[in-house]
Structures are given as structure tokens and as C-alpha cells.
C-alpha positions in Angstrom: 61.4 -92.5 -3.1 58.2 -94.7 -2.4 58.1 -97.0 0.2 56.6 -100.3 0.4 54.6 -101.6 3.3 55.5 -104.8 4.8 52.5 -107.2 4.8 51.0 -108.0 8.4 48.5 -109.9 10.1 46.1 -107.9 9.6 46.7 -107.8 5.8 46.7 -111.6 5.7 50.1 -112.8 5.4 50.6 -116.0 3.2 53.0 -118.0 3.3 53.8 -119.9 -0.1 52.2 -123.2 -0.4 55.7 -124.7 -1.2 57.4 -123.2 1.8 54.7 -124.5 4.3 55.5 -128.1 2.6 58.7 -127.8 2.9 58.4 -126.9 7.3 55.6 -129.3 7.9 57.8 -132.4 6.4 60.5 -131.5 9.1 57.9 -130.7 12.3 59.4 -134.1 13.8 63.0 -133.0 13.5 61.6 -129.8 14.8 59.7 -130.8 17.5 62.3 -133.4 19.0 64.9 -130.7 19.2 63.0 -128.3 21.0 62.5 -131.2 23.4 66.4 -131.6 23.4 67.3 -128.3 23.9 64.5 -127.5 27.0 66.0 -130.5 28.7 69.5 -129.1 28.6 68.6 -125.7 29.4 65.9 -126.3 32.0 67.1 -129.0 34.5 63.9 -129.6 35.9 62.1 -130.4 32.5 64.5 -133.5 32.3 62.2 -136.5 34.2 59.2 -135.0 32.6 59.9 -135.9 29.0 60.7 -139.7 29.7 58.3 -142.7 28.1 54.8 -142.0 27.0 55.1 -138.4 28.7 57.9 -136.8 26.3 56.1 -138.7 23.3 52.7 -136.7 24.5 54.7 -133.8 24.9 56.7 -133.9 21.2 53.2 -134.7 19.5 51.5 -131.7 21.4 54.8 -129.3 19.9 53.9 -130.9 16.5 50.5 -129.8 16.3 50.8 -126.2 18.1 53.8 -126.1 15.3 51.4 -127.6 12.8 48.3 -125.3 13.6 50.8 -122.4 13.3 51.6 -123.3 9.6 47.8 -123.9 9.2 47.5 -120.3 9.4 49.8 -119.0 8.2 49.7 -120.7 5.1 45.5 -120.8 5.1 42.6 -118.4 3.6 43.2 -114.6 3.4 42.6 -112.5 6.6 43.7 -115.2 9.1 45.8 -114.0 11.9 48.4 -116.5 12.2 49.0 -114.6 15.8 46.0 -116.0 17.4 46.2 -120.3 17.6 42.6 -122.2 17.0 41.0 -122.8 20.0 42.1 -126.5 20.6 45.5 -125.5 20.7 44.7 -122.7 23.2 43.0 -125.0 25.4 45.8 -127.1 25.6 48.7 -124.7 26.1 46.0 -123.9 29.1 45.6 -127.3 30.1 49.6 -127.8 30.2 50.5 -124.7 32.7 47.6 -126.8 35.3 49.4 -129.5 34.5 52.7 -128.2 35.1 51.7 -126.4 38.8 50.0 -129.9 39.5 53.6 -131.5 38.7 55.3 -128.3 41.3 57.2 -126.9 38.2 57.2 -122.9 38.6 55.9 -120.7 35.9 60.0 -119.4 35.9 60.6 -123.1 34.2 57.5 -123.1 32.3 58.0 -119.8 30.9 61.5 -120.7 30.5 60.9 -123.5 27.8 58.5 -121.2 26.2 61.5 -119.1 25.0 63.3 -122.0 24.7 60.8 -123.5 22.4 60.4 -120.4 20.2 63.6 -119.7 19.4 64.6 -123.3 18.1 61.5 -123.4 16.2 61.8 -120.2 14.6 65.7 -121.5 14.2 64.5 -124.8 12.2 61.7 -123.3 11.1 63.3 -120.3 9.0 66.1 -122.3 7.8 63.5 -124.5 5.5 61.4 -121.5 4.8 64.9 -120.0 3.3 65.6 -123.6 1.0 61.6 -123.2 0.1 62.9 -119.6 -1.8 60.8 -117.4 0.9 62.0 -113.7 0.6 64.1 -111.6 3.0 60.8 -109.5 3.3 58.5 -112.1 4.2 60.7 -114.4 6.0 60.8 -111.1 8.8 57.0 -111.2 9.0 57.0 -114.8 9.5 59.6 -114.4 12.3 57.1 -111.8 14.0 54.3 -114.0 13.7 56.1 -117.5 14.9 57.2 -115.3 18.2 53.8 -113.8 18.4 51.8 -116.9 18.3 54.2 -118.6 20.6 53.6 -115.8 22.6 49.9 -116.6 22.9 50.5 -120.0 23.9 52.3 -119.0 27.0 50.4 -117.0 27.8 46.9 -119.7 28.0 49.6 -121.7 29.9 50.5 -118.9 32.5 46.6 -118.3 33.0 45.9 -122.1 33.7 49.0 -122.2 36.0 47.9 -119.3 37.9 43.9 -120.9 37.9 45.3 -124.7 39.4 47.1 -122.6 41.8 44.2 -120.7 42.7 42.2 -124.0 43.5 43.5 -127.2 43.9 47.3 -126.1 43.8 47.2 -124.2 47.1 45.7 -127.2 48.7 48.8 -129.5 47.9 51.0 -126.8 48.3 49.2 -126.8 52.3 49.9 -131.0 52.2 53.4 -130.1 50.8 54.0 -127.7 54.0 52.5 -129.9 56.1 55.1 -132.5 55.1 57.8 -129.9 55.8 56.5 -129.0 59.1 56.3 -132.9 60.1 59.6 -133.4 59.1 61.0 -130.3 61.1 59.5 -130.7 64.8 60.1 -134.3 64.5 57.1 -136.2 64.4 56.8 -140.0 64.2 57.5 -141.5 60.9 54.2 -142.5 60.6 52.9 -139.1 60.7 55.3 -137.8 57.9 55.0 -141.0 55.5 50.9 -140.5 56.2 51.3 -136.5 55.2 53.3 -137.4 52.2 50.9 -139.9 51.1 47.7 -137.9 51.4 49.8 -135.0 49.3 51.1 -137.2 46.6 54.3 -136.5 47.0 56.8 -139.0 46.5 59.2 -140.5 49.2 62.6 -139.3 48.1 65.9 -141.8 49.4 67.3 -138.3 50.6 66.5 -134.9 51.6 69.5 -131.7 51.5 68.2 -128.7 53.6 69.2 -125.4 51.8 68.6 -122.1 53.2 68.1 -119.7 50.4 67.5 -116.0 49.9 64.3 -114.8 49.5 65.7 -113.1 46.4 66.6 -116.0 45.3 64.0 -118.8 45.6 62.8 -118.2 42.0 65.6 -118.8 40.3 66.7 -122.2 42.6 63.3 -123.5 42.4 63.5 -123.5 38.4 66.3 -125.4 38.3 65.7 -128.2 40.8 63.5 -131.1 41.6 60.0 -130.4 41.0 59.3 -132.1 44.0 61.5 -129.8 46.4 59.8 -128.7 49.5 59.6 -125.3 50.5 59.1 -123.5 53.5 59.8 -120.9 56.5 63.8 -121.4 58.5 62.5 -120.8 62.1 63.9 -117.8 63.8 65.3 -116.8 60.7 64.3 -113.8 58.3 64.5 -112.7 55.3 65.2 -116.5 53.7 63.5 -119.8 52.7 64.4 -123.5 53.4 64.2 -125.6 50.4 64.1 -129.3 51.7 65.6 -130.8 48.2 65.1 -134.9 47.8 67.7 -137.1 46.2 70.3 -134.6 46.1 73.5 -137.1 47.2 76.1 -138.8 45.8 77.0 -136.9 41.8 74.1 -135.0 42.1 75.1 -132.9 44.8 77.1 -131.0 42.3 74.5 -129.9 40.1 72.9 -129.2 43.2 75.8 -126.9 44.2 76.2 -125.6 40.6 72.8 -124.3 40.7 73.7 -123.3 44.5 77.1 -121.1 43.4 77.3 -117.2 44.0 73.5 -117.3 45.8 74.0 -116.9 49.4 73.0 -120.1 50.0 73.8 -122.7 52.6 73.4 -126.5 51.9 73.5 -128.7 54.7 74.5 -132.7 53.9 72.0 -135.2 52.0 70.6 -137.3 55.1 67.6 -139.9 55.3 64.6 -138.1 54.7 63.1 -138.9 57.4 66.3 -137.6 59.3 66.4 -134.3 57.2 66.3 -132.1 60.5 69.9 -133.3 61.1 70.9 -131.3 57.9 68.7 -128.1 58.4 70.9 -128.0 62.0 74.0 -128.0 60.2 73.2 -125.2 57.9 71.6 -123.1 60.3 74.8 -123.7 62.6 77.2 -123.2 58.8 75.1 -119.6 58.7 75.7 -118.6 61.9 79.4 -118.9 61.9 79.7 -116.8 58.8 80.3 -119.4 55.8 78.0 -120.4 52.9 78.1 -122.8 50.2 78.5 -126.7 50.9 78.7 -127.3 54.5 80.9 -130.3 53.9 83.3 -128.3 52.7 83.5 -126.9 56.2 83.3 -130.0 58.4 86.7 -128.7 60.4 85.3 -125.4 61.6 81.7 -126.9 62.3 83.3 -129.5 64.0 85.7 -126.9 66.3 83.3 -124.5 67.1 80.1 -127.0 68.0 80.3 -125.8 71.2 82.2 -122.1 71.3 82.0 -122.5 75.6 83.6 -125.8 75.5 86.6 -124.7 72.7 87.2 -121.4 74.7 87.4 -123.3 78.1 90.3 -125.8 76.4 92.2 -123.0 75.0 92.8 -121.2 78.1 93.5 -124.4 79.7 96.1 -125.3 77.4 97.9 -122.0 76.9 97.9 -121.2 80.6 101.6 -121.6 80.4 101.9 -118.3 78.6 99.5 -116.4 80.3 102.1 -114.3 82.1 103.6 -113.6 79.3 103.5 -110.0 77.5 100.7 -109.9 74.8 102.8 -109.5 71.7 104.9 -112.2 72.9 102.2 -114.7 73.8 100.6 -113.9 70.2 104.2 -114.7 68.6 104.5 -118.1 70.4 100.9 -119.1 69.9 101.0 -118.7 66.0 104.5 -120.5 66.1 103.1 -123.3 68.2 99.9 -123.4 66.1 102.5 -124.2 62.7 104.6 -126.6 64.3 101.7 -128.9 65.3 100.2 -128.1 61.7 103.6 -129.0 59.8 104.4 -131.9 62.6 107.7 -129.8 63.7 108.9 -129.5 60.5 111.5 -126.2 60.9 111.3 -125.1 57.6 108.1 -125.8 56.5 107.0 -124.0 60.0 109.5 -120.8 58.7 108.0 -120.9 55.4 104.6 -120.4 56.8 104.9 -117.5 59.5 107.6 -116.0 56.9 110.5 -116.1 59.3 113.7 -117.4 59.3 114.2 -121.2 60.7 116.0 -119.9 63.2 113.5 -117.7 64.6 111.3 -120.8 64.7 114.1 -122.2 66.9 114.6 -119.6 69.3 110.6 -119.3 69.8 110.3 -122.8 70.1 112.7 -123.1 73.1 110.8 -120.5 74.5 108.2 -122.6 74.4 109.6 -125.9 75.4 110.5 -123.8 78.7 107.2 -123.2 79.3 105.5 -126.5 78.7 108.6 -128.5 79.8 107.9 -132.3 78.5 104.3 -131.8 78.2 104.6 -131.1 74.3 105.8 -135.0 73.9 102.8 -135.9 75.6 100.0 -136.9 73.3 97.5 -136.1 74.9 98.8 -132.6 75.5 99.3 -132.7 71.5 95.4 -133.7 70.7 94.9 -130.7 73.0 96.4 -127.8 71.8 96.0 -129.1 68.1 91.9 -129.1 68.7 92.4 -125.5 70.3 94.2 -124.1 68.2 93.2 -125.4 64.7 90.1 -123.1 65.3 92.5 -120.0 64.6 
């Protein structure tokens, strides 16, 4: 049996004249869903492809699209791998445009992929109605992937240079910002620092401690315009300073947050964002993660451990005498019936014991407290030291 070799670059692959038609007359139907489908799967691309931005954006997919079908459909011995120069240049002068903008190389790489694979999706499906064969139609995926390939690649290289040069001199502004913000200095301080970095005043600003493992990923799916730096005292994680993350987009910003190890404190001022970095370094401290609002209770109850630890001896000195076990039993039973407002059953229900265990115990404790436990005040107080567990 003889086998045939596959054309490749090197051999010149061409595609059919008719087939090339057939993909260039659909390059705007191409081009405008790979702009839909990076700003779906790459949250932080979605301000960047409004107005006369997106348009510069969906022309420049056109033509790298374009110059791809150029080749491969041009003179003999072209290596539809390698884009013409103009093409290079600007997939390099997009990655400095990107770290100028404070998108990551993670999200820039990210649309990349993106990118190819609708376009070789689109792209393939045409080249099939043009009549291109099974054994061609496989080069042409290599090459589309290939070329695409070289693209990212200009656009990783003119990240990297921008941040080489004038990229770590706003990213120095952009901690400068940070630092402002942290140890409190006057507003005019911070609004000057933000001004001389170009960074724009956000309404908001959510403190997030982060992983170091996991600033990467968080950083490619939020605002460009996050600020990053150190958590003082603590090791081993970042603070992301996050604007305009309140109101309904705090849940993407908790979505992107989910199964991280991360702490978000609540969206305040930005100019008050200190306030929130407090609260999730005091949310991290006690053990929890996530959305500190969701623990407003605890944080509130253990503000000050001394203080809640003073009260609770003070307001179960009535069973200090009292055997261990025995104390323990008519804690937890006292604990319920302030929970479930003296409600027999419900208070049952929730130690699993029978209501009239709840009884007994609870004359047991009436003995002890006497008409105290009518007093509200005496109610406020054990409820407060208690309801920390």
C-alpha cells in the first residue's frame, strides 16, 4: 500500500480560489462573533469593545483574518504560518496596548484561543460549502491555529516590552494609589496620585484578599482597573482593591470570588476603602471566607473577643457553681429558648429532646435567674453572649 503525503507549508498549500471567496464574503459575520464570544468568555474584555473601540477592534480581526486568506490562497511557496509584517506589527502593538489598559496577558491570551477557535469554527464551515476536501480542510485547520499562534505570540512580546518600560512606571502610580488609600492620607493626596497615574476614580472600592496562587486567574476576570498590592502583616496573599463592585455586580464579583480562598470585604466609598480591607482582614482572622456580608453576625459578636468574654461570664454567673455537664445542658437550652422566643417545641426540636426535658431544664433555670429572664435588658444580654456559640 502507498501512502500519500499531506501537503504542508512548506510544500505551499493552496487553498482553492472559490473556497477563499466563499470565507472572505463572511469575514464580518466572522469577525463580529469572535468579538461576541470573547466578551462572554472573558469578562474583562466587555468595556473594551464599546463605540469606536470594538469597531477598531472587529476591523483589525478582519484584516489579520483577511491577510490569513491572502496566503493561504496566494503564490506557491507562501507560508500561510507566518502573517505579513503589518499584521505582526499590530498584534504587537495590541499586547502594549492591552498592559497600557491593565489587562493581564492571562485575558489577552485568553481571547487569543478564544478567537481561533471561532474562526476556525466559521471559517471551516464555508471552506466545507466551497467543496474543500477532508484532506485539505485538516491542513487548513493547522495553518489557521498556527498563524493565530504567531499573532499571540507578537502580542505577548509587546506586552511583556510596555511592561518593561512605561508599564512598570504606572504600575508604581497604581501602588502608590493603593498605598495612599491604605495609611489614610488626605483626599487630596489620593485623588492627586490617581490623576498623575490615569487611573480613573471609581464610585466604589471592595477590598479582596486573594491567594497568591490565585491572583492570575481573579485578575483576568475583573476590572482592568483593579488595584493590586501587598495585605500588611499578612503572607502568602494579595489585596486586590476592586472599583465599582456594589450593588448587582457584587455577584459576578463573588462568582469569580467562589471556591478561591478569598475574602471580600463590603463595596465602600473609595476614598473610605480602608474600612473594607479592616473587615476582611478581621473576616480572615476568625476563620470564614467568602462575602463578609454574609457574616455580619459573627463579625459583629466577636469585634471585640475581651469585651464578649467579659459579658458571658457576667451573665451566666448564675450557673457557675453548677457541675460542668450540667451548666453545658442549661446553657445550650437557654441559648434555643431565646433563639425560638420560648417556643417549647420548636426549642425540643432543636436540641433533639423531648419538650418536656425543655421544661424541666428550664425551671432549672428560672431558679437560678429568678425574674431576671423577664427583664429585657437581661434578655439583650444573654442573647448578644450567647448567639456567638
Amino acid at each position: 500500500m502507498t501512502s500519500r503525503s499531506r501537503p504542508t507549508p512548506a510544500q505551499g498549500l493552496l487553498i482553492p480560489v472559490e473556497a477563499v471567496a466563499e470565507i472572505r464574503a463572511h469575514l464580518p459575520a466572522v469577525a463580529d462573533d469572535v468579538v461576541a464570544a470573547i466578551i462572554e468568555e472573558v469578562p474583562s474584555y466587555a468595556d473594551a469593545f464599546g463605540g469606536r473601540m470594538g469597531e477598531t477592534i472587529r476591523n483589525a480581526v478582519r484584516l489579520a483574518l483577511g491577510g490569513f486568506l491572502s496566503l493561504a490562497g496566494g503564490t506557491p511557496g507562501a507560508d500561510p504560518r507566518t502573517p505579513a509584517a503589518p499584521a505582526v506589527d499590530g498584534a504587537y502593538q495590541l499586547g502594549r496596548g492591552e498592559a497600557r489598559s491593565g489587562r493581564t496577558t492571562d485575558a489577552l491570551l485568553a481571547a487569543y484561543r478564544i478567537g481561533a477557535r471561532v474562526s476556525w469554527r466559521e471559517m471551516s464551515m464555508y471552506a466545507v460549502d466551497a467543496g474543500l476536501s477532508a484532506e485539505t480542510l485538516v491542513s487548513f485547520a493547522e495553518l489557521v491555529f498556527a498563524y493565530i499562534d504567531e499573532l499571540s505570540a507578537a502580542s505577548v512580546a509587546g506586552h511583556t516590552d510596555e511592561l518593561a518600560t512605561t508599564g512598570r512606571v504606572r504600575q508604581r502610580l497604581l501602588e502608590r494609589i493603593a498605598h495612599h488609600l491604605l495609611v489614610g492620607s488626605p483626599a487630596e493626596t489620593v485623588t492627586s496620585a490617581a490623576e498623575r497615574a490615569g487611573w480613573e476614580q471609581p464610585e466604589t472600592l471592595t477590598a479582596v484578599i486573594v491567594p497568591e496562587s490565585q491572583v492570575r486567574p481573579v485578575l483576568s476576570e475583573i476590572s482592568p482597573q483593579t488595584l493590586q498590592t501587598e495585605v500588611p502583616d499578612l503572607d502568602d496573599v494579595a489585596l486586590l482593591l476592586v472599583p465599582d463592585a456594589h450593588g448587582r455586580a457584587r455577584a459576578a464579583l463573588l462568582r469569580t470570588l467562589a471556591d478561591r480562598g478569598c475574602v471580600a470585604g463590603p463595596s465602600r466609598p473609595w476614598l473610605e476603602v480602608r474600612a473594607s480591607l479592616d473587615r476582611a482582614v478581621r473576616a480572615r482572622s476568625a476563620g470564614l471566607d467568602g462575602d463578609t456580608d454574609r457574616h455580619l453576625v459573627q463579625l459583629v459578636l466577636t469585634a471585640d473577643a475581651s469585651a464578649l468574654a467579659d459579658l458571658r461570664a457576667d451573665v451566666l454567673a448564675p450557673m457557675a457553681e453548677l457541675r460542668p455537664g450540667v451548666a453545658d445542658k442549661l446553657t445550650d437550652t437557654l441559648r434555643a429558648w431565646l433563639l425560638h422566643q420560648g417556643r417549647r417545641d420548636d426549642v425540643a426540636g432543636a436540641l433533639f429532646v423531648h419538650p418536656q426535658t425543655v421544661r424541666y431544664r428550664m425551671g432549672q433555670i428560672r431558679d437560678l435567674y429568678g425574674d431576671r429572664l423577664d427583664d429585657p435588658d437581661t434578655v439583650l444580654a444573654l442573647t448578644i453572649a450567647l448567639g456567638a456559640g
